[in-house]
N, C-alpha and C positions, 0 to 999 in steps of 0.2 A: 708667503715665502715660496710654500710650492709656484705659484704663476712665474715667481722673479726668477723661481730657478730654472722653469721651462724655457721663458722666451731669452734667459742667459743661455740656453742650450742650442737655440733656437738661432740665436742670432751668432754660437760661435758657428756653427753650421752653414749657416748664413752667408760669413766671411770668406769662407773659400771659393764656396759656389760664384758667388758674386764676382769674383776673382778672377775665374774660370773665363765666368761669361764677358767680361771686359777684356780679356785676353784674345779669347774668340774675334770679339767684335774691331778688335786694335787693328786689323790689316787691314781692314775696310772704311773705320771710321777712323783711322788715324790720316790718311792719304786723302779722305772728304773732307776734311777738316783743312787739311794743307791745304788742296782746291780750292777751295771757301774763301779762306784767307786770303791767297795769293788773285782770286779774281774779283772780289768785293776790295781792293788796299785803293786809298784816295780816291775814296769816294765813291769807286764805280758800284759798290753796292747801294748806295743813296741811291742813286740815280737809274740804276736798272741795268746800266751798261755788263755789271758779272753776270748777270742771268745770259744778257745774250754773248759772253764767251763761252759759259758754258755751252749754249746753245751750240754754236759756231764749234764744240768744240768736237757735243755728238754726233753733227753732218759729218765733220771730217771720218771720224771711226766707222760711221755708216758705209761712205763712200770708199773710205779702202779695202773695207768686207767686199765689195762687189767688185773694184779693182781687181784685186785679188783671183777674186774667182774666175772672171775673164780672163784676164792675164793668161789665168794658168788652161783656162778651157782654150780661149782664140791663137797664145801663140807657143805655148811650152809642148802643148799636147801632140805636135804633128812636125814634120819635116819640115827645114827653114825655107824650101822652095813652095810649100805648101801652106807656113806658116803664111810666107807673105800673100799669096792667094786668100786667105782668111781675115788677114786684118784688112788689104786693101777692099776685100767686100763690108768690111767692116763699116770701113769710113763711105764709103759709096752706099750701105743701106741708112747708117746710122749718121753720120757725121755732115755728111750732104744734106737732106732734109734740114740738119739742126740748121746751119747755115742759114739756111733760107728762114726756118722761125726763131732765130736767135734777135734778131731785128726788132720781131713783131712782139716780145714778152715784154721790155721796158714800157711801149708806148701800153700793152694792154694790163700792168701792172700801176701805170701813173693813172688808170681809171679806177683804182681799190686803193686809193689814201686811207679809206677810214676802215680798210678790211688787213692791214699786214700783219697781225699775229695770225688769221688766217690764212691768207694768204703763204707763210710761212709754213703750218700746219698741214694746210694742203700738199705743199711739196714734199714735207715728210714722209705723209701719210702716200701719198701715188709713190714714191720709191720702196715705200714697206711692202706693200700690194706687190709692184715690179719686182721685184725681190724674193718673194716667195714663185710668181712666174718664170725666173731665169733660173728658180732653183730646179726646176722641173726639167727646163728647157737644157741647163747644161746636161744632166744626167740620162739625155736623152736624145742630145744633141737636134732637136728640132728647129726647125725655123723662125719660132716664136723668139729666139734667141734676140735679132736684130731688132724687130719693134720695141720689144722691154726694152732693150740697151736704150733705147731712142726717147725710150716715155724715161727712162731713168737722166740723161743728159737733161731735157728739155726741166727735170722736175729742180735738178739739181743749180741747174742755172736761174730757174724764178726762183729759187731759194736766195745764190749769191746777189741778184737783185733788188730784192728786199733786206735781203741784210744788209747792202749797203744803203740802201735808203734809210733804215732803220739808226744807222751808227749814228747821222748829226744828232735827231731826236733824243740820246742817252747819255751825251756829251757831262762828263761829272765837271764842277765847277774846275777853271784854271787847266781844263782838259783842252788840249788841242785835236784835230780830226786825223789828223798821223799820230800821236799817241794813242789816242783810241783803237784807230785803225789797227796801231802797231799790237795791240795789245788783244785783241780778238784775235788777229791773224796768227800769233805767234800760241794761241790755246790752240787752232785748229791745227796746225802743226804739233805740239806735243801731243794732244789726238791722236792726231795720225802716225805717228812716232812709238805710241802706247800699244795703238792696235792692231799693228802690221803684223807684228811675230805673232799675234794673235790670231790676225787670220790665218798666215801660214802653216801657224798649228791645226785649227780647223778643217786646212785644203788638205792635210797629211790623212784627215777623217774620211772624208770624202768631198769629191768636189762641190757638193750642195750646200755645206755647212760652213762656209762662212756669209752665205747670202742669206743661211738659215739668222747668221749671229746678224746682219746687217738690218732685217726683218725687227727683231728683239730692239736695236738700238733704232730704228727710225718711229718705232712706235711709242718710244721714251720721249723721243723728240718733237711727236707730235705734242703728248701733252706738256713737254717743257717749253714750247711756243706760247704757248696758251701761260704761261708764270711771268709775259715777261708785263712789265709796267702799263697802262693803258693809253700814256702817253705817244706809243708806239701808233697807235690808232689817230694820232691825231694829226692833220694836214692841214692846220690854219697858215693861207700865206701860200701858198703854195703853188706853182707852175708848172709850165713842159720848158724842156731847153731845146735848140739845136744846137746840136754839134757845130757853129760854123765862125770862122774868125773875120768876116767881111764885116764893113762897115753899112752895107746897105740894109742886114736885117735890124739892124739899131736905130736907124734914121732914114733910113729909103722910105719913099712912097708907099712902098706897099704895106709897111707898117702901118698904116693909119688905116686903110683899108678892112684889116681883120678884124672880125665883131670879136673876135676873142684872143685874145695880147699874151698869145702862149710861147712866140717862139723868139728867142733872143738872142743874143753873140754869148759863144762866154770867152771869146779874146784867142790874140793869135799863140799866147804863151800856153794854154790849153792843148787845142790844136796841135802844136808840133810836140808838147811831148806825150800826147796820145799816139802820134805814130812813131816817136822813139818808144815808148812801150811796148806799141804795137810789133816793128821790128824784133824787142827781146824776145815778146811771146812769142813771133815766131818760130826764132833759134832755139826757144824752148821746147815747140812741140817738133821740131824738125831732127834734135841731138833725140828725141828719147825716142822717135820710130828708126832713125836712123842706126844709131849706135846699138838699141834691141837688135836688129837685125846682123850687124856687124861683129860685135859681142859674143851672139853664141853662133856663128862662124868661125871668131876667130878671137876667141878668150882673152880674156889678158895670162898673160906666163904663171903657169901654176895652178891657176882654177878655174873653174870649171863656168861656165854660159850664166847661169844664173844666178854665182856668184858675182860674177865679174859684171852684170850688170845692176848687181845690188850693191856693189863699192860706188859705182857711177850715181847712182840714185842718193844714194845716201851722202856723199862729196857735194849733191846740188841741194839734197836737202838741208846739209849744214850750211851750205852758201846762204841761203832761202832765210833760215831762221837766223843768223849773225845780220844780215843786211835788213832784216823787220826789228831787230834789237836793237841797233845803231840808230835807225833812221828814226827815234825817238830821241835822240842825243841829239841831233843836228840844227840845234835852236839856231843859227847864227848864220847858217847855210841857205842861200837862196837854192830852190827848189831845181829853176832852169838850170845851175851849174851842177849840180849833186846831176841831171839827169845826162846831159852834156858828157859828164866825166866818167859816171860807169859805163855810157855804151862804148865811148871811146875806149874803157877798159878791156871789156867783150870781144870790140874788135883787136884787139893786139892781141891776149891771151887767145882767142880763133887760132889768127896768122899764125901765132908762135905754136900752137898744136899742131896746126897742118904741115908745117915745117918740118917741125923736129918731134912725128908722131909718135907717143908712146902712150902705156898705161899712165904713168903720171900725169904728163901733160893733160891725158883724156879730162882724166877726174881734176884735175885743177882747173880745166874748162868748164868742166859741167858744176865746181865750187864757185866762180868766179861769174857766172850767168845765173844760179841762184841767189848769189849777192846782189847782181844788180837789177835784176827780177824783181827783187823784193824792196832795194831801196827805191828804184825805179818808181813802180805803184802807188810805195805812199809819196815821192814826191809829186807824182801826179795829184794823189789825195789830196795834201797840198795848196796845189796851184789850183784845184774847183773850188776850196774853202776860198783862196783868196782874191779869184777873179770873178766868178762867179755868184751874179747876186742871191741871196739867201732861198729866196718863193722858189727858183728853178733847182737849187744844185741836187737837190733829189733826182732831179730827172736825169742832169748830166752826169752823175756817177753810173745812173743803169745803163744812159746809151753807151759810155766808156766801157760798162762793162762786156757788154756786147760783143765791142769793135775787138776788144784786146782776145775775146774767144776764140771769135772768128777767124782771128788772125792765127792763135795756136793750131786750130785746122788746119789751115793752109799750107801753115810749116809741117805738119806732120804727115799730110799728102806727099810734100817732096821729099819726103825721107824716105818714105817707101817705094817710091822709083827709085833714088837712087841707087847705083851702082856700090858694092859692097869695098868700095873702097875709099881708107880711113883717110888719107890728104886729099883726094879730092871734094869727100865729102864735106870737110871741114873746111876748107876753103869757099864751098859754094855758103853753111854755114855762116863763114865772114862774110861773103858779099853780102847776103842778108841784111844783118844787124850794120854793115860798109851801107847800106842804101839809106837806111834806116837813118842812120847819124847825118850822114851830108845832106839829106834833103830836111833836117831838124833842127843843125845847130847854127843858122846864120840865123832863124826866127826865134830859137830860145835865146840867145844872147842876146837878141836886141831885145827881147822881151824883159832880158834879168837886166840892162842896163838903163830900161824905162819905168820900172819897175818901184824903183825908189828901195829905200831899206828894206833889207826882211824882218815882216811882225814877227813878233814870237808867238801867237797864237799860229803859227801856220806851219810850225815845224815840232 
């Protein structure tokens, strides 16, 4: 009797504590648990595919820690005559080199088929490192600044890489590679959505501390590489592609020639909407050096520089996430016309900004190129599942990804020449994505009218 009446004692005691501690624990594990749910639903937990959203989802959080912190070291910290002096040494120590090894990653990355959870690991782990050295480096404003920045780009691009190599291999049954796609992409955007006030709270600490927080999440990330499926490792079947849409690497002479049958067409409907992509990425990286600059010059009415250019960011970043949303709906939508019709979109919302220049207009331009940014993408994604034979499209997602980088460089060079004014700037803007489209859309239409029905696995 005495025992029954302790551990009755025992256990009403018991009841609250326990209470406690599940209450404690409810803000943490209640939002893991959502997580969980929302990135293992149909199947992608079978399959391995939610491991690597989440994955996809700590790069993102990583990389806006370190955003962040440059941001505010390279262009908030100093005079806009002086900021631009900073960024454009920027892209000249940092961005220029990458250029030149942005090429060389895909082909040295289709040599580690059977290494991409490390492969993955590795990039994490070289940005944790980088990261604790920029955190030194801002604080102290040193030189070391620009090579980190430089080993952080290079680590972060063999990350996206591999991750796209990684997506056909996790594919969950009745999964298409734009649903997939769509579906990673849109974790590493709430990510990045999660952790931005977060860094900003950090940068309010001091400016070390959110490279400190970027450090803490890449090293999460490294061993969360390491969780994903083992199937990830595997390369049975598997090729190099070339980027090229002529008929002679398919049946020319010289094909027969190579002891080894690496390099193939993946068709001309690839091809042009690689350089319709390519065009958006440019206006992509071209509106955000451009409009930084412009922005906290000359505000929009009411607030303040880095407000006004956190409306703009955020306009493209809703664009971004609705247009990866959508483009999982589009079962019925050939690929070449979805890409065809948002740059055409781009370009009119351009025109009609530089016209009739305002704050709205601005942010309905930069909502309206995140839209097509993102549908864009996957319907490239797309058209490699569906032209592209199965052994190579590993390969042609990394060269794609490359091309589409390199190309946001470029754009983002002539934004910071440019001249701080808002119609002309946007104008040259349209001509951009205006070259883009016309040198695209007589080859994607004849591509979508050769094409035959669109599958449904392909949207």
């Amino acid at each position: 009797m005495k025992g029954s009446r302790t551990g009755s004692g025992s256990g009403r005691a018991g009841g609250p504590l326990r209470a406690v501690g599940r209450a404690l624990h409810l803000p943490v594990t209640g939002p893991a648990r959502g997580i969980r749910k929302a990135t293992h639903a149909h199947g992608a937990g079978e399959s391995g595919l939610g491991k690597l959203i989440e994955l996809h989802g700590v790069n993102g959080a990583g990389d806006v820690m370190i955003t962040v912190a440059l941001a505010s070291t390279v262009f908030f910290s100093v005079p806009t005559d002086e900021a631009r002096g900073r960024v454009a040494l920027y892209l000249a120590i940092t961005m220029a080199p990458f250029t030149v090894l942005a090429p060389v990653i895909g082909p040295l990355l289709d040599r580690l088929p059977h290494g991409r959870r490390a492969a993955m690991a590795g990039a994490m782990l070289a940005r944790a490192l980088l990261a604790l050295i920029l955190s030194g480096a801002v604080a102290s404003g040193s030189l070391e600044l620009y090579p980190a920045a430089l080993g952080v780009l290079v680590a972060s691009k063999a990350y996206g890489v591999v991750r796209s190599a990684v997506v056909p291999r996790l594919l969950p049954p009745r999964f298409s590679l734009v649903k997939a796609n769509s579906r990673v992409t849109l974790g590493g955007l709430l990510a990045t959505g999660v952790a931005a006030p977060i860094a900003a709270g950090l940068q309010s600490i001091g400016p070390s501390w959110p490279l400190y927080g970027a450090f803490v999440i890449f090293v999460a990330g490294t061993f969360l590489s390491f969780s994903l499926p083992s199937k990830v490792d595997s390369a049975k079947g598997e090729d190099v592609a070339l980027l090229a849409a002529d008929e002679e690497h398919l049946h020319g002479p010289h094909r027969k020639q190579v002891k080894r049958p690496g390099l193939r067409t993946v068709g001309i409907g690839v091809t042009h909407a690689l350089g319709a992509n390519a065009s958006l990425r440019c206006l992509s990286g071209f509106l955000i050096f451009f409009l930084a600059f412009l922005l906290r010059e000359h505000p929009l009415t009411g607030e303040s520089a880095a407000v006004s250019l956190g409306i703009v960011i955020a306009a493209a970043g809703t664009g971004n996430a609705l247009g990866t949303a959508v483009g999982a709906g589009l079962k019925s939508k050939k690929p070449e016309i979805i890409i065809v019709t948002v740059v055409a979109c781009v370009v009119g919302a351009a025109i009609t900004a530089a016209i009739f220049f305002g704050a709205f207009l601005v942010a309905c331009l930069a909502a309206v190129a995140g839209f097509a940014q993102a549908l864009g993408k996957l319907s490239l994604d797309a058209l490699i599942q569906r032209d592209v034979p199965e052994q190579v499209r590993t390969s042609a997602f990394a060269r794609s990804e490359t091309i589409l980088q390199v190309s946001w460089v470029f754009g983002g060079a002539v934004g910071i020449v440019m001249p701080l004014n808002g119609t002309l700037g946007l104008f040259v803007g349209a001509s951009i994505v205006a070259v883009g489209w016309l040198t695209t859309v007589k080859g994607l239409l004849g591509s979508a009218r050769h094409s035959g029905p669109a599958r449904p696995r392909v949207a």
